[in-house]
C-alpha positions in Angstrom: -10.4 38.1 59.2 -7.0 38.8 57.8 -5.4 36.8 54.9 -1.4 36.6 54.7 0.5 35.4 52.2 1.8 32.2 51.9 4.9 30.0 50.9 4.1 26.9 49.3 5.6 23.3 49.9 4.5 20.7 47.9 5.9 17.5 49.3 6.1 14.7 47.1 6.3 11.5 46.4 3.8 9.9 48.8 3.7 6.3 49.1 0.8 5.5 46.8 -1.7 3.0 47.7 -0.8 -0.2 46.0 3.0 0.3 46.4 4.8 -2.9 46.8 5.4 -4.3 50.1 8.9 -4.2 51.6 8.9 -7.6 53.3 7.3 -9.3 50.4 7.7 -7.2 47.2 4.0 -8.4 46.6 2.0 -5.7 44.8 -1.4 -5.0 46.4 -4.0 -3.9 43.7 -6.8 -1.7 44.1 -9.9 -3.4 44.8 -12.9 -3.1 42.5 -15.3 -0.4 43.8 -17.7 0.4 41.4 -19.5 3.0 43.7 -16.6 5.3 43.7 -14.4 4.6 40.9 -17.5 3.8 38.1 -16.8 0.8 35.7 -13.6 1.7 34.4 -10.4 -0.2 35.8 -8.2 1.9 38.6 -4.7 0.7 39.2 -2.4 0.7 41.9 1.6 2.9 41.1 2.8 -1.0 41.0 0.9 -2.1 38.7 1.6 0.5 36.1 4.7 0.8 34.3 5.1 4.8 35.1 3.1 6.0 37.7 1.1 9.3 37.2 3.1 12.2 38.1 2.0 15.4 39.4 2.4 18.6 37.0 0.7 21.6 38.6 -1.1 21.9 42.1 -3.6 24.5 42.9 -2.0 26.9 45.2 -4.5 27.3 48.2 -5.2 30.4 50.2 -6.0 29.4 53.5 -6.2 31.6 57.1 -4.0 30.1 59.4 -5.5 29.9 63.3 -4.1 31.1 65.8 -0.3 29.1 67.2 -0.9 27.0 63.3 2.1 27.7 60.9 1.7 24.5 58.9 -1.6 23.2 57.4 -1.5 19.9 55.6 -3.9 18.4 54.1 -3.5 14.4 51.9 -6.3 13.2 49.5 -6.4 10.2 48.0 -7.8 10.4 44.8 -8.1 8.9 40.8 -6.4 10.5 38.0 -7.7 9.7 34.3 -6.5 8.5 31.2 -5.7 12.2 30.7 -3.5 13.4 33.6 -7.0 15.3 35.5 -8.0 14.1 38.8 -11.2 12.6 39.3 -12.6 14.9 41.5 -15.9 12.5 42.8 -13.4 10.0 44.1 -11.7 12.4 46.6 -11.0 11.0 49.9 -9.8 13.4 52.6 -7.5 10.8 54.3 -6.0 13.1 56.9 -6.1 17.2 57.7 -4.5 20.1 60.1 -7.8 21.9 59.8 -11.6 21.0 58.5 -11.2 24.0 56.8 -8.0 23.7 54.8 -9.3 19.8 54.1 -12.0 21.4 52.0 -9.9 24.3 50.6 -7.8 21.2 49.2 -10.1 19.3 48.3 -12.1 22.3 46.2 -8.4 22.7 44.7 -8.0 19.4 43.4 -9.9 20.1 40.1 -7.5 22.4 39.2 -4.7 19.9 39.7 -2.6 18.2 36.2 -0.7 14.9 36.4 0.7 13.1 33.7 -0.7 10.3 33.7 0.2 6.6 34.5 1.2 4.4 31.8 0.8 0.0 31.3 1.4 -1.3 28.6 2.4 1.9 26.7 -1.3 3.3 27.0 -2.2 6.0 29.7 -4.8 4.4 32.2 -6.6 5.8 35.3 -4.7 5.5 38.8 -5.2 5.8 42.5 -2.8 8.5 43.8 -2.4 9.5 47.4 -0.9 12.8 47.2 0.1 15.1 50.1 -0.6 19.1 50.5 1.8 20.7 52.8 1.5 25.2 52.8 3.8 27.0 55.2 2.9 30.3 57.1 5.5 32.9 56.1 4.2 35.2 58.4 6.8 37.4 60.1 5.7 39.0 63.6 5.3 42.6 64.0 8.6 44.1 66.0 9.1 47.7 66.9 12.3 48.8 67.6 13.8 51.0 69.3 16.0 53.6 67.4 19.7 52.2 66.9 18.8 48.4 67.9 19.4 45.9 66.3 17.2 43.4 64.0 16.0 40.2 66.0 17.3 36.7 64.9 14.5 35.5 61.9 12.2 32.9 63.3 12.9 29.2 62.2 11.0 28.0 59.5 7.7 25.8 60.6 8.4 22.1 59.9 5.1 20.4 58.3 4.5 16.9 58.6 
């Protein structure tokens, strides 16, 4: 199987769960789960006073299939007091491929936020973050001697 080399796109923000409501600018907080999130408190980006912010994002390799020139992948996902995701509290919300869902989601440890912020103090929040990587693939084009170069494919648009 061959790898190629990839462009990275990052696409942030991504409406974080808890954001405030357009309609009624009520904050929705996240609810108590003790399974997944342990004892500590998890808040939602509104009910913080700066919401963790991504620093550094593992950079993926990933094999493209066949006719697939955009893979996303979005996770939602804790990050700690200290800016590190919380890696048990994954949740692979949606994914182009099963397999690039799990190359993100083996990634995420690797991943630094600053971290969110109430009340001056950093504290532990859900984020929803979105993993968008571009094939930069070119095709293979012989040409004959003296023609001239074909037009350069458009650029894959990931949603």
């Amino acid at each position: 199987m061959m790898r190629h080399a990839l462009s990275i796109a990052l696409v942030f923000p991504f409406v974080p769960l808890g954001a405030q409501e357009p309609s009624t600018g009520a904050c929705m907080s996240v609810a108590p789960d003790s399974v997944r999130f342990g004892n500590a408190p998890v808040f939602a980006a509104c009910e913080v006073d700066r919401p963790a912010k991504l620093r550094r994002a593992a950079k993926p390799r990933a094999t493209f299939p066949r006719d697939v020139r955009c893979l996303v992948a979005t996770l939602e996902f804790v990050v700690d007091e200290r800016g590190a995701p919380v890696v048990s509290t994954a949740v692979l919300l949606k994914r182009t491929t099963v397999a690039f869902g799990n190359t993100a989601l083996r990634g995420l440890a690797e991943w630094r936020f600053d971290p969110a912020m109430r009340n001056q103090e950093p504290v532990r929040q859900l984020v929803v973050e979105r993993l968008t990587v571009e094939d930069d693939r070119l095709p293979f084009v012989v040409l004959e001697p003296g023609a001239s170069r074909p037009p350069p494919m458009p650029r894959p648009v990931c949603r």
